[in-house]
C-alpha positions as CSV (number, residue, x, y, z in Angstrom):
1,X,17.4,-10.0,-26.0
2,X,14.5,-7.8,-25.0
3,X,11.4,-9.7,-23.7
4,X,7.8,-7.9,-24.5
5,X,6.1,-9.7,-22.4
6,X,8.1,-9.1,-19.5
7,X,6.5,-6.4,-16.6
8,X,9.9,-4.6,-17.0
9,X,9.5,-1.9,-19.3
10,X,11.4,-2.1,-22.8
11,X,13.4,1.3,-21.7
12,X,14.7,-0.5,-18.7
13,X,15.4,-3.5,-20.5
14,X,17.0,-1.6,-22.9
15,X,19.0,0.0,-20.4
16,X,20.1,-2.8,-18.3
17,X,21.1,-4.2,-21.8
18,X,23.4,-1.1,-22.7
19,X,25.0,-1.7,-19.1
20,X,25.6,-5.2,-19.1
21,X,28.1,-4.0,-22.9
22,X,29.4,-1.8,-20.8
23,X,30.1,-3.7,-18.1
24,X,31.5,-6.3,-20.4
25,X,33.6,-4.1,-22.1
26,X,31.6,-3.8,-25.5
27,X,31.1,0.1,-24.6
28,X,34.4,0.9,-23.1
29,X,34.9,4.8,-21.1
30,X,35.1,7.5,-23.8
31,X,33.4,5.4,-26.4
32,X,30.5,6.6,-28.5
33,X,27.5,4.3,-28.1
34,X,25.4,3.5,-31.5
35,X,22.9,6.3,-32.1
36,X,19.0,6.2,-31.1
37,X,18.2,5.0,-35.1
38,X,20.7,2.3,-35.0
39,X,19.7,0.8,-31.4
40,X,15.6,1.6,-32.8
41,X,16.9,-0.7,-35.5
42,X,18.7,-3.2,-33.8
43,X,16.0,-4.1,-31.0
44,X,13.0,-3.0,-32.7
45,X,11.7,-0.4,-30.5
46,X,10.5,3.5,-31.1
47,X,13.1,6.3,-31.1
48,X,11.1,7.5,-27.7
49,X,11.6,4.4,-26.3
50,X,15.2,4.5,-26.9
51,X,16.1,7.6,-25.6
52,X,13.9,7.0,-22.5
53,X,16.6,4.3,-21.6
54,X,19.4,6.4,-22.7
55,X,18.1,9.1,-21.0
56,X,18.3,6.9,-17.3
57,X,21.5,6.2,-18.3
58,X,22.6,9.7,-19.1
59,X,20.8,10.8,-15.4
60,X,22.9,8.0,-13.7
61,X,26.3,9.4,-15.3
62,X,27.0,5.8,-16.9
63,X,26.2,8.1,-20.3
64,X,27.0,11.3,-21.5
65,X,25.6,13.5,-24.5
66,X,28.1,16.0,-26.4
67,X,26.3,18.3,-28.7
68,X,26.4,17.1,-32.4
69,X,28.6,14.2,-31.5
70,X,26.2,11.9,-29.7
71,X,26.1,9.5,-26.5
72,X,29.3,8.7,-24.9
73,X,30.0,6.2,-22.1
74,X,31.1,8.3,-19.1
75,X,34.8,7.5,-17.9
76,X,35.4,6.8,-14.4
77,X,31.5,6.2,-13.2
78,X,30.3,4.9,-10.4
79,X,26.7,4.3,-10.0
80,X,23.7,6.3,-8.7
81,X,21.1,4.0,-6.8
82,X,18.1,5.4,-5.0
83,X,17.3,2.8,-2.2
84,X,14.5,5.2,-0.7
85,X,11.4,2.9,-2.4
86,X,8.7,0.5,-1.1
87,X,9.9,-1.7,-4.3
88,X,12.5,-3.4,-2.8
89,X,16.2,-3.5,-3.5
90,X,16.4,-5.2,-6.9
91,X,14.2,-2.5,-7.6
92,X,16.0,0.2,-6.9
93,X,19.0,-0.7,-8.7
94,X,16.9,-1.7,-11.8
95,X,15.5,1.7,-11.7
96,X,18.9,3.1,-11.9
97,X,19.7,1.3,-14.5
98,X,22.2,-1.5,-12.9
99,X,21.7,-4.7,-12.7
100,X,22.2,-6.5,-9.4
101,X,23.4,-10.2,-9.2
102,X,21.7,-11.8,-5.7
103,X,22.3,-15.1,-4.3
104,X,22.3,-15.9,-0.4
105,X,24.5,-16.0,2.3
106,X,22.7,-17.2,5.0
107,X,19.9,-19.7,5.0
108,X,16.4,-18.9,5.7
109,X,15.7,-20.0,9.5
110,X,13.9,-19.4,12.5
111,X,16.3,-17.7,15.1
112,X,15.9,-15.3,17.7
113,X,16.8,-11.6,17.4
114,X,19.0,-9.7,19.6
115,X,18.2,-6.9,21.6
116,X,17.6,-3.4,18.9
117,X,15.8,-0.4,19.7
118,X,15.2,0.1,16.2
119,X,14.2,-3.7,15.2
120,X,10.1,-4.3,15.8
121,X,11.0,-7.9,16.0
122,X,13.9,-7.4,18.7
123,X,13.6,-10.2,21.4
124,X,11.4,-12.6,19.2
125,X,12.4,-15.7,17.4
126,X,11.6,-14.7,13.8
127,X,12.6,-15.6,9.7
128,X,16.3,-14.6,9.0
129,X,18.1,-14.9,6.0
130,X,21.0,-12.7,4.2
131,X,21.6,-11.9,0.2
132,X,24.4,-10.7,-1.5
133,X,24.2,-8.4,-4.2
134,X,27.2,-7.9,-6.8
135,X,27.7,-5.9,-9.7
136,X,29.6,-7.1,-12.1
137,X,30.7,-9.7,-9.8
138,X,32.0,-7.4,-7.1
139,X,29.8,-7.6,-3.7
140,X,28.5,-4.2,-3.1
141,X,25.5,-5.0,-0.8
142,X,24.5,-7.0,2.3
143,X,21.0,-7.6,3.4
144,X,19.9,-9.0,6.9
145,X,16.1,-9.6,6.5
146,X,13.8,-10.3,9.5
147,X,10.0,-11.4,8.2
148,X,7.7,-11.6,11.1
149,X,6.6,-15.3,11.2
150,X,2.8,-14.8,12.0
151,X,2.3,-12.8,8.9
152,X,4.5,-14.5,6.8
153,X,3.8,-18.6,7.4
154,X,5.3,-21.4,5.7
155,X,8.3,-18.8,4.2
156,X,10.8,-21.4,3.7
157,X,8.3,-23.4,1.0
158,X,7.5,-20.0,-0.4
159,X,11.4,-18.7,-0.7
160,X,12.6,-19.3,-3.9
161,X,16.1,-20.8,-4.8
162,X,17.4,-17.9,-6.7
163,X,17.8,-14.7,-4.4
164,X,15.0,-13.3,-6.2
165,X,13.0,-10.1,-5.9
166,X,11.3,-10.8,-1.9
167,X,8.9,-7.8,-3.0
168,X,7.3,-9.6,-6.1
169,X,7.4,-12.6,-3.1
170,X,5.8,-10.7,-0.6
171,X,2.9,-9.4,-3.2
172,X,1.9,-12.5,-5.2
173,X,2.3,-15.0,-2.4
174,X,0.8,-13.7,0.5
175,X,-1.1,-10.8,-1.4
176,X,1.1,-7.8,1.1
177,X,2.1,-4.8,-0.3
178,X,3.8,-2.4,2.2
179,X,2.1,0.8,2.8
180,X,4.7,2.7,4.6
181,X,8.4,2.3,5.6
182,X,10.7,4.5,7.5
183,X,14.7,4.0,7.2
184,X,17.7,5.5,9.6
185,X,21.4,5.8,8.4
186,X,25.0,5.6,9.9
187,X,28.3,4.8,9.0
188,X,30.1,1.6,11.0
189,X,33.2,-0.3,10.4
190,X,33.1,-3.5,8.7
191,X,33.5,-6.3,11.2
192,X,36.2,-9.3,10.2
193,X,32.6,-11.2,8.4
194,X,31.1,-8.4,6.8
195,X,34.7,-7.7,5.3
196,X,35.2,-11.0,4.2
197,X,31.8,-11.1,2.2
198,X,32.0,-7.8,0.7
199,X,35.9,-8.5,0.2
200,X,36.8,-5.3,1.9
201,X,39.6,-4.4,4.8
202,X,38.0,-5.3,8.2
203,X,37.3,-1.8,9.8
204,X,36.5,-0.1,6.1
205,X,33.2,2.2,6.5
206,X,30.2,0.9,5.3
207,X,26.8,2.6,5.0
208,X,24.2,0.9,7.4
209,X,20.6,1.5,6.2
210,X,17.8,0.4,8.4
211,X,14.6,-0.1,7.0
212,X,11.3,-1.1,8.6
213,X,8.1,-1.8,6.3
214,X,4.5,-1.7,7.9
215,X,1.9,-3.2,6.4
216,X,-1.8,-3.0,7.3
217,X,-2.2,-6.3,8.8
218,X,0.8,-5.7,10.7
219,X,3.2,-2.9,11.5
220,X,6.6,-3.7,11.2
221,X,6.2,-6.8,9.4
222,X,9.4,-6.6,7.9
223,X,12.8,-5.4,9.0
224,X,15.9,-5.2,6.8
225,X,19.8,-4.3,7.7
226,X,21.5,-3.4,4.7
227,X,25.3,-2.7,4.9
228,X,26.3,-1.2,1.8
229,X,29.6,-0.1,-0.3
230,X,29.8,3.5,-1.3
231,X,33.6,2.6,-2.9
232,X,31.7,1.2,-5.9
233,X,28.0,2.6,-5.2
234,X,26.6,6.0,-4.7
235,X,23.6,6.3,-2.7
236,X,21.4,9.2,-3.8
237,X,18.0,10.4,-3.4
238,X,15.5,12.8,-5.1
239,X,13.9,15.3,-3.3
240,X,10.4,17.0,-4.8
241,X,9.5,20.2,-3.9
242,X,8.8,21.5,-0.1
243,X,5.3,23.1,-0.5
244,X,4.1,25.8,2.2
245,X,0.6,26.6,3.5
């Protein structure tokens, strides 16, 4: 059921709602979802605030509209998620209207980092810890985060149990909120490990996203490797205009 008083807007609940039938079967390929009245009716929400979630749906290609027919689930989908965002990953795939299942795979610990041009924490003994993200119970994501230890104190009483949002983490417990990030893409071969978690074929290509956060107490307070499925996921990314002086 929809929660009011959640910070997730009701479109976005609505859509992650209309997924999760999907997903289950409810809404298989091909079938016409109930119209914007019905679901208006049915969760007790405003016709605009309907097809605003139908509408990220539709922009995701997990819907489709057919003139005088109505909205359609799409057959053969695969997702669209935009990871370029400050917000964090659970985030990002909320945005696009999946829901991401998280739990971790590797404990939260101090440990030293190995040698990486691109890592601001290279050669330092910093936090570690690795989540899995699933749809639908299929692993689609890895992420290796690195949390520099003097700006970050005391993470291991402050991580919660449940592979939460670190973002929402970051910002209520230690009052940070990143201010600028850069990122840097390539494709590598899924070592023996990587395979086995993400239940691929060792030497399948995965996307490798590198993403460093700054903050203003501290560049490069966060580091993240994110090794990522493009079988199930697509990764996509809106571009505004380019304005000219």
């Amino acid at each position: 059921m929809l929660n009011a008083d959640s910070p997730l807007p009701l479109y976005q609940q609505l859509a992650d709602e209309l997924c999760e039938k999907i997903r289950a079967g409810l809404y298989p390929p091909g079938a016409r979802i109930p119209s914007e009245h019905q679901l208006a009716a049915r969760y007790g929400l405003g016709r605009p605030t309907v097809r605003q979630a139908t509408e990220v749906l539709v922009r995701q290609r997990v819907l489709e509209r057919r003139r005088g027919a109505g909205t359609f689930v799409a057959e053969g989908v695969i997702p669209e998620v935009d990871l370029f965002s400050l917000g964090g990953t659970l985030a990002s795939f909320r945005r696009s209207g999946v829901s991401l299942e998280t739990r971790w795979v590797r404990k939260l610990a101090l440990r030293n980092v190995a040698p990486d041009p691109e890592n601001p924490m290279a050669g330092r003994k910093v936090h570690t810890v690795e989540r899995l993200g699933a749809i639908a119970r299929k692993p689609v994501i890895v992420e290796r985060l690195y949390f520099d230890p003097d700006l970050f104190p005391d993470l291991d009483a402050a991580l919660p149990v449940a592979a939460g949002s670190l973002s929402q983490l970051v910002a209520q417990r230690y009052g940070l909120k990143p201010r600028f990030g850069r990122q840097t893409f390539r494709v590598l071969a899924a070592n023996d490990a990587m395979a086995r978690t993400l239940k691929l074929n060792a030497g399948e290509p995965l996307l490798l996203v590198k993403r460093t956060l700054d903050f203003p107490e501290a560049p490069g307070g966060v580091f993240a490797e994110l090794f990522c499925r493009t079988d199930e996921v697509v990764f996509a990314q809106d571009i505004g205009a380019i304005h000219h002086a």
